[in-house]
C-alpha positions as CSV (number, residue, x, y, z in Angstrom):
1,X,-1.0,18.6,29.5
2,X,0.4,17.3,26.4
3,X,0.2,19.4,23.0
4,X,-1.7,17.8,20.2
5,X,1.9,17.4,18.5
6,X,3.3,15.9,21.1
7,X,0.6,13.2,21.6
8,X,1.0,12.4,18.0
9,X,4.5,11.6,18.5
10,X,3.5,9.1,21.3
11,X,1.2,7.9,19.2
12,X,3.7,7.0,16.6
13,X,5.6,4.7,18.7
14,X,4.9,0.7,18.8
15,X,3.7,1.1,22.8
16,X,3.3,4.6,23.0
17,X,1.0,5.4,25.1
18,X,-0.9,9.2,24.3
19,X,-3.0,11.1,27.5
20,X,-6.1,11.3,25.0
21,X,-7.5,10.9,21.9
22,X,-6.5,14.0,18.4
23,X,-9.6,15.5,16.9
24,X,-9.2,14.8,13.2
25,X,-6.1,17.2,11.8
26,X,-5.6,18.9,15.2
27,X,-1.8,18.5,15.4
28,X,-1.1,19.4,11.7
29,X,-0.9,22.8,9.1
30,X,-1.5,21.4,5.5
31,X,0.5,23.7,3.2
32,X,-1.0,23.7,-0.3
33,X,1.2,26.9,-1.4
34,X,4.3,24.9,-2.7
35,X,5.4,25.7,-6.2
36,X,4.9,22.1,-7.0
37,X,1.4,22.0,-5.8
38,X,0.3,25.4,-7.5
39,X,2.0,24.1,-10.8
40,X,0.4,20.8,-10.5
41,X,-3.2,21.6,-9.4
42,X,-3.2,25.8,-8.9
43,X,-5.7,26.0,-11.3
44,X,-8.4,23.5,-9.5
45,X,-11.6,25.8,-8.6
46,X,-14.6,24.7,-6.3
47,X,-17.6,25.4,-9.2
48,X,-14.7,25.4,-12.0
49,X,-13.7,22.8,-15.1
50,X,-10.2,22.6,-15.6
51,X,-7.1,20.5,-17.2
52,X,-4.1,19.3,-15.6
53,X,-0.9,19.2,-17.0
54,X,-1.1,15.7,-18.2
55,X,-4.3,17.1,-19.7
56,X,-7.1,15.8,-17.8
57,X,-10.4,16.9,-17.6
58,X,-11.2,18.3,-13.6
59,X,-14.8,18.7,-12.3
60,X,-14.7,20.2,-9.5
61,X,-19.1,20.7,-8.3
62,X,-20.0,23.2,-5.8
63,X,-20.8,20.3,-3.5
64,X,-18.0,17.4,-3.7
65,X,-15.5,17.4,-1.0
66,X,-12.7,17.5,-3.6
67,X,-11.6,17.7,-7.4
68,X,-12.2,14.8,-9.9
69,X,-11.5,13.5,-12.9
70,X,-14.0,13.2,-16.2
71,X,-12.6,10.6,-18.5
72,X,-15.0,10.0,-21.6
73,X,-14.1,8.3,-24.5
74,X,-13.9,11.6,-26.3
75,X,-10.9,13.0,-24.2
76,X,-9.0,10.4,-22.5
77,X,-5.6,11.4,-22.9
78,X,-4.5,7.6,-23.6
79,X,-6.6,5.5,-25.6
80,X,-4.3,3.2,-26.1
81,X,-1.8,2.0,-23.3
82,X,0.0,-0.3,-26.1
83,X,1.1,3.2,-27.3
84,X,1.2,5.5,-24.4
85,X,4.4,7.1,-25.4
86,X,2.5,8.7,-28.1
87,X,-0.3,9.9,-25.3
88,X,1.3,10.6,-22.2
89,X,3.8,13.5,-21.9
90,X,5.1,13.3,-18.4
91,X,5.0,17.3,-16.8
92,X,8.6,18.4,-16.2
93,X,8.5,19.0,-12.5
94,X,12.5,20.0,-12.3
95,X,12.5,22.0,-15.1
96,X,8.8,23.9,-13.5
97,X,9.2,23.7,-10.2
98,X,13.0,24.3,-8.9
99,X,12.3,28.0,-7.7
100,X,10.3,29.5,-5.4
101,X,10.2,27.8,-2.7
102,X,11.0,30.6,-0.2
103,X,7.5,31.9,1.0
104,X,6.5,27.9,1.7
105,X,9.8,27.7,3.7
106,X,8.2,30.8,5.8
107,X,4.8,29.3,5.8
108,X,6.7,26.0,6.9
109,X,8.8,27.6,9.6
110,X,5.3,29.9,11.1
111,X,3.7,26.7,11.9
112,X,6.5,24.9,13.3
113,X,6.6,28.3,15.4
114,X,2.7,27.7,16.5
115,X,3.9,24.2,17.7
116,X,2.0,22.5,14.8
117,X,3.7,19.9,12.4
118,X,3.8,21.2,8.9
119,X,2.2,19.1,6.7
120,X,3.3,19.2,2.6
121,X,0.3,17.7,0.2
122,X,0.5,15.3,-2.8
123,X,-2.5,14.7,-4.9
124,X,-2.9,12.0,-7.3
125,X,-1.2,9.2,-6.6
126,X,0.4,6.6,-9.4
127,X,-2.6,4.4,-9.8
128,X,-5.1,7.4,-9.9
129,X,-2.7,8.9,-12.5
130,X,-3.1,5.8,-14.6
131,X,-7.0,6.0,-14.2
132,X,-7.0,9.9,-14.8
133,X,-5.3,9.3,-18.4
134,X,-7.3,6.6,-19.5
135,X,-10.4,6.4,-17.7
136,X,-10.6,3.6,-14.5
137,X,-12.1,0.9,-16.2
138,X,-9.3,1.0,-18.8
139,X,-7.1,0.7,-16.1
140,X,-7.9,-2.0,-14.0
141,X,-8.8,-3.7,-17.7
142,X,-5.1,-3.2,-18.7
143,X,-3.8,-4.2,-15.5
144,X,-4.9,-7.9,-16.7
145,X,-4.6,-7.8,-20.2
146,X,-2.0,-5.7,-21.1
147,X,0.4,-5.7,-18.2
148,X,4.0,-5.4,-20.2
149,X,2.9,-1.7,-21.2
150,X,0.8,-1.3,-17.7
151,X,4.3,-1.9,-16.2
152,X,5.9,0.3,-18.4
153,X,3.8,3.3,-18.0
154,X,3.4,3.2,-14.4
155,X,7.0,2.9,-14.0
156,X,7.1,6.1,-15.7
157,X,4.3,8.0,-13.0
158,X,6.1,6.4,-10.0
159,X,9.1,8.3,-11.4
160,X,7.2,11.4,-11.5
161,X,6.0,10.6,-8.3
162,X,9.5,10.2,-7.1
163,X,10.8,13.5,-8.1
164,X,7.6,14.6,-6.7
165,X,8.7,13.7,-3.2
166,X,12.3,14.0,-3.6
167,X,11.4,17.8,-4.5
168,X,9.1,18.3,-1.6
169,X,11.9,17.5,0.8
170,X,14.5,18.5,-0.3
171,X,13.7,22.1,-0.7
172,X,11.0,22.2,2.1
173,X,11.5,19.2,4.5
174,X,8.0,19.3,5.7
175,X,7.1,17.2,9.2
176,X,4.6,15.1,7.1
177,X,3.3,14.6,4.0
178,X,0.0,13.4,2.8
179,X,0.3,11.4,-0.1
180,X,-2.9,10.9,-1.7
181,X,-3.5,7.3,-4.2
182,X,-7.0,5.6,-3.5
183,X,-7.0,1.8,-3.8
184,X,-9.9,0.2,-3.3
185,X,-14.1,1.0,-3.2
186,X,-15.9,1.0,0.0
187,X,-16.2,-2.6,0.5
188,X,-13.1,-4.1,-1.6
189,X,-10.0,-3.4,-3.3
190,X,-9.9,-1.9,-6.6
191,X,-7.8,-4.8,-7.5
192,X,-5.8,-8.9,-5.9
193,X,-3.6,-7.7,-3.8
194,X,-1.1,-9.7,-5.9
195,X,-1.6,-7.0,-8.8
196,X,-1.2,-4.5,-5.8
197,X,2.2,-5.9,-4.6
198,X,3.2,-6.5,-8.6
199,X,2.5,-2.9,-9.6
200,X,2.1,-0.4,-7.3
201,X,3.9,-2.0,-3.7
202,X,7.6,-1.5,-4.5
203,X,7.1,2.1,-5.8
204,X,5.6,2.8,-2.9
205,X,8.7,1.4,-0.6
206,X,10.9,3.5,-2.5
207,X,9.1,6.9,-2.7
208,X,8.0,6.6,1.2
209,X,11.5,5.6,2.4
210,X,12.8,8.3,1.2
211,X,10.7,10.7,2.9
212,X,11.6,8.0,5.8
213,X,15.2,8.9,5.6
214,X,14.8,12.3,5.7
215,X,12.7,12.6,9.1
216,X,9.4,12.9,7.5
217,X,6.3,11.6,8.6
218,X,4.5,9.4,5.7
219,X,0.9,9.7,5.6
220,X,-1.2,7.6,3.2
221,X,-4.8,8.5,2.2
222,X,-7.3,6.3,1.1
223,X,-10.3,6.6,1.7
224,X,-11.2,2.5,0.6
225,X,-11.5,-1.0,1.7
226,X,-7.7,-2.0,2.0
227,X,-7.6,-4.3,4.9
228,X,-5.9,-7.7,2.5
229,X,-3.1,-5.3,1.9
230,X,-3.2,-3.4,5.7
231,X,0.4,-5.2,6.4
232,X,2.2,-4.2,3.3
233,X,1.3,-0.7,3.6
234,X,2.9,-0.3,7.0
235,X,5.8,-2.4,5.7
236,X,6.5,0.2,3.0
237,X,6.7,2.5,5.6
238,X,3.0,4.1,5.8
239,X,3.1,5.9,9.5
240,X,-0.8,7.2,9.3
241,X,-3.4,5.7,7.0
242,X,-5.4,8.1,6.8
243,X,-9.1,7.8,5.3
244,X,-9.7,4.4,6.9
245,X,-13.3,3.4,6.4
246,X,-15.4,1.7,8.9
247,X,-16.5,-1.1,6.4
248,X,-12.9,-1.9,7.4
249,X,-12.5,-4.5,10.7
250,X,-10.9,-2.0,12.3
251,X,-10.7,-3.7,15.5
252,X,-9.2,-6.7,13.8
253,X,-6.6,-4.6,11.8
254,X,-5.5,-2.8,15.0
255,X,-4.5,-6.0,16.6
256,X,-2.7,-7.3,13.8
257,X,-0.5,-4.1,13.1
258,X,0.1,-4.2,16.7
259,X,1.0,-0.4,16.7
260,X,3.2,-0.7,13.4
261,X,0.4,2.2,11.7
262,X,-1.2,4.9,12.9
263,X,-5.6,4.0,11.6
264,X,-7.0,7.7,11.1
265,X,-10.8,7.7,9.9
266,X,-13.4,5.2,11.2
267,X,-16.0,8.5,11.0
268,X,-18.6,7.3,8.5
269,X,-19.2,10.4,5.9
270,X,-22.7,8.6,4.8
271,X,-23.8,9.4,7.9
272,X,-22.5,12.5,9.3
273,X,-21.7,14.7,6.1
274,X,-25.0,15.0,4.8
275,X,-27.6,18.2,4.0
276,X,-29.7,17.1,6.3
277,X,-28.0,15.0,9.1
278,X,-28.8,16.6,12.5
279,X,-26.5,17.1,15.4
280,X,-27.4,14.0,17.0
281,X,-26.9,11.7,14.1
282,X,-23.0,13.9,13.9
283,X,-22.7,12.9,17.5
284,X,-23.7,9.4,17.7
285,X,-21.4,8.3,14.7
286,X,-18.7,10.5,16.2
287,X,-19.5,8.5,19.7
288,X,-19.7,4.9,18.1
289,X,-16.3,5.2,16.6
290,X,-14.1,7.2,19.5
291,X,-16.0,4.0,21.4
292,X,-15.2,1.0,19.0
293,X,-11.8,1.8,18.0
294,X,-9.6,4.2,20.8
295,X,-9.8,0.9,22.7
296,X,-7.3,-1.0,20.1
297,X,-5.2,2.0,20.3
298,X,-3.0,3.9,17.3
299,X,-6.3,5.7,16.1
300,X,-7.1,8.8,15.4
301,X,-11.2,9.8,15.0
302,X,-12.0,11.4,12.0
303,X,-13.8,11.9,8.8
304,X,-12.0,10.3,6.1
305,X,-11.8,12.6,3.6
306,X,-8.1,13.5,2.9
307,X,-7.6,17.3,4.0
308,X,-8.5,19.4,7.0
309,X,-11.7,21.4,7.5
310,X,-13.1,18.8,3.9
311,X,-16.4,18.3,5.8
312,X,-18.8,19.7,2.8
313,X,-21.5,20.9,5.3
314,X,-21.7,24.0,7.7
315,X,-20.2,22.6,11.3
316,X,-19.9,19.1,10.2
317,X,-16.1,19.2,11.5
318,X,-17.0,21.5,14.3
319,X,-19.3,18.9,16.0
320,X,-16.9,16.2,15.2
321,X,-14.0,17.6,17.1
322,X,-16.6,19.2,19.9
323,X,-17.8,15.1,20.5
324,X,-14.5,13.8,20.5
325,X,-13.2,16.8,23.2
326,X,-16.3,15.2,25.5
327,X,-15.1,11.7,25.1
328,X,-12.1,12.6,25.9
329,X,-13.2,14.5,29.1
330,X,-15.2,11.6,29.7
331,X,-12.8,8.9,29.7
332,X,-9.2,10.6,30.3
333,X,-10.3,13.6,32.2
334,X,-8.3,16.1,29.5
C-alpha cells in the first residue's frame, strides 16, 4: 500500500495514476516556526489585536478560521498610493531574518524522517499586501485609476515577496510551500483577468519558478472564484491550488487542465464548518464532492481553508477525513 506521500507524487504527474483518494493535508507537516514566519506574523494571537510590520491592524476573533486585516480610514497605512513611498516602509527581511534557521532545519528533517513532506508557509500574498495597506476597496479602485503608482508599489511587495521565497529555500529547502494571496470572492474574481495577467501574473512566474528550480512543490491558496484565470495559474507553475471552491466548475476545469494542477478543496465550509451542522450534513457534503470530482482526477477532498487542522469546530476535520477513508474503502478497497 502506497504512503500518503507517495500517492501525492503520483498525483503530481500529467497521467499519474494514485491507488486512492488524500484526506485533506494527510501527506504534509506545515512548519510555521521559521524565523521568517515568527518575524513576519509571530505575534498573531487567536482572541488578540495586533500590527504587522508594515503596520497593519490584525483581528484575530476567537471564532474565524484565521487572522485578518482592519483597514479604516483612520489607520490605513497608505492613504495615498500617488505617494506610497511616504507610507509604506518595506520590512527588511535579510537584514531580520538571516539567522536562525537551525531548529526549522531539525523540525524540517523530523518530518521528512516520519515520511511526511515538509511543508514551509507564506502568508499574505502581493495583492492582499496591497489591500492590507490601504484597505481593499482602495485597492481594486487604484488598480483602475491609478495604475502607474499601482504598478510601482506592487512591484515593490513582489520583491519582498521574492526575497520571501528565495529565503525560505535557500536556507530551509522545504518539499512544498503554501503560498497564500486570495483573488477572487466566492462567485468571481476580485478583478478582469487582464488586470490579473497585467499586475500580479508575471510576479507570480518568477517567485514560483524559482521554488520550481529548486525541487519545491508550489502550492497556491485561494480560497475564491478563479476559474477565467485556472490556465494561467498552472502556467506560472502552480502544482496544487489549494482552497478551490465548489462555486467553481470543477468538473469543467479538471478537463481543461488535463492533469497540469493538482484541484485541492471542493468541501463547502458553508455547509460543513458550522456551530450547529450535524454529522450527517459533514458527511453528505464530504460524500457529494469525493463523488463529483475524484472522477476528473488530480483532486484532493478537502476544506478550503488554507492550513491543516483550520476546521473552526470540534471534529469538523475529523469526520471529513473519517468520510473520505470510507469512500475510499468503498471504491478502491484501501
Amino acid at each position: 500500500m502506497s504512503t500518503a506521500k507517495e500517492i501525492l507524487m503520483e498525483l503530481l504527474k500529467k497521467d499519474g495514476q494514485p491507488e486512492r483518494l488524500l484526506k485533506q493535508y494527510e501527506p504534509f507537516e506545515q512548519i510555521m516556526t521559521d524565523p521568517i514566519n515568527q518575524y513576519c506574523r509571530g505575534n498573531r494571537k487567536r482572541g488578540v489585536t495586533s500590527y504587522d510590520k508594515w503596520g497593519t491592524c490584525i483581528l484575530f476573533p476567537e471564532d474565524a478560521p484565521g487572522p485578518m486585516p482592519h483597514v479604516t480610514d483612520e489607520n490605513k497605512v497608505c492613504p495615498d498610493v500617488t505617494e506610497w513611498k511616504k507610507y509604506v516602509k518595506v520590512p527588511d527581511l535579510q537584514a531580520n531574518c538571516s539567522e536562525g534557521w537551525e531548529d526549522t532545519i531539525k523540525l524540517r528533517d523530523e518530518i521528512r524522517e516520519r515520511g511526511h513532506l515538509a511543508m514551509a508557509f507564506m502568508g499574505t500574498g502581493i495583492f492582499e499586501q496591497c489591500h492590507y495597506l490601504m484597505g481593499f476597496e482602495d485597492a481594486l479602485m487604484n488598480l483602475l485609476a491609478e495604475p502607474e503608482a499601482m504598478h510601482e508599489l506592487v512591484d515593490a511587495i513582489a520583491e519582498y515577496r521574492f526575497t520571501y521565497a528565495k529565503m525560505l529555500v535557500d536556507n530551509l529547502h522545504p518539499d512544498v510551500i503554501l503560498s497564500h494571496d486570495d483573488w477572487g470572492s466566492k462567485n468571481s474574481l476580485f478583478m478582469s483577468p487582464d488586470t490579473w495577467r497585467e499586475f500580479f501574473k508575471e510576479h507570480y512566474r518568477r517567485i514560483y519558478g524559482y521554488m520550481k528550480e529548486n525541487g519545491v512543490i508550489v502550492m497556491h491558496h485561494a480560497d475564491s472564484y478563479c476559474e477565467p484565470i485556472v490556465e494561467d495559474m498552472a502556467e506560472i507553475g502552480i502544482d496544487i491550488w489549494q482552497g478551490v471552491l465548489p462555486s467553481n466548475d470543477i468538473p469543467a476545469m479538471q478537463k481543461k487542465l488535463d492533469g497540469r494542477m493538482v484541484l485541492m478543496g471542493g468541501i463547502d465550509a458553508a455547509i460543513v464548518d458550522r456551530a450547529d451542522s450535524t454529522e450527517e450534513e459533514i458527511r453528505r457534503e464530504v460524500r457529494r464532492a469525493c463523488d463529483e470530482y475524484a472522477p476528473g482526477g488530480h483532486f484532493i477532498p478537502s476544506l478550503t481553508y488554507g492550513g491543516k487542522d483550520y476546521g473552526i469546530y470540534p471534529n469538523v476535520d475529523k469526520t471529513i477525513d473519517d468520510e473520505i477513508g470510507r469512500f475510499n474503502k468503498e471504491h478502491y478497497g484501501k
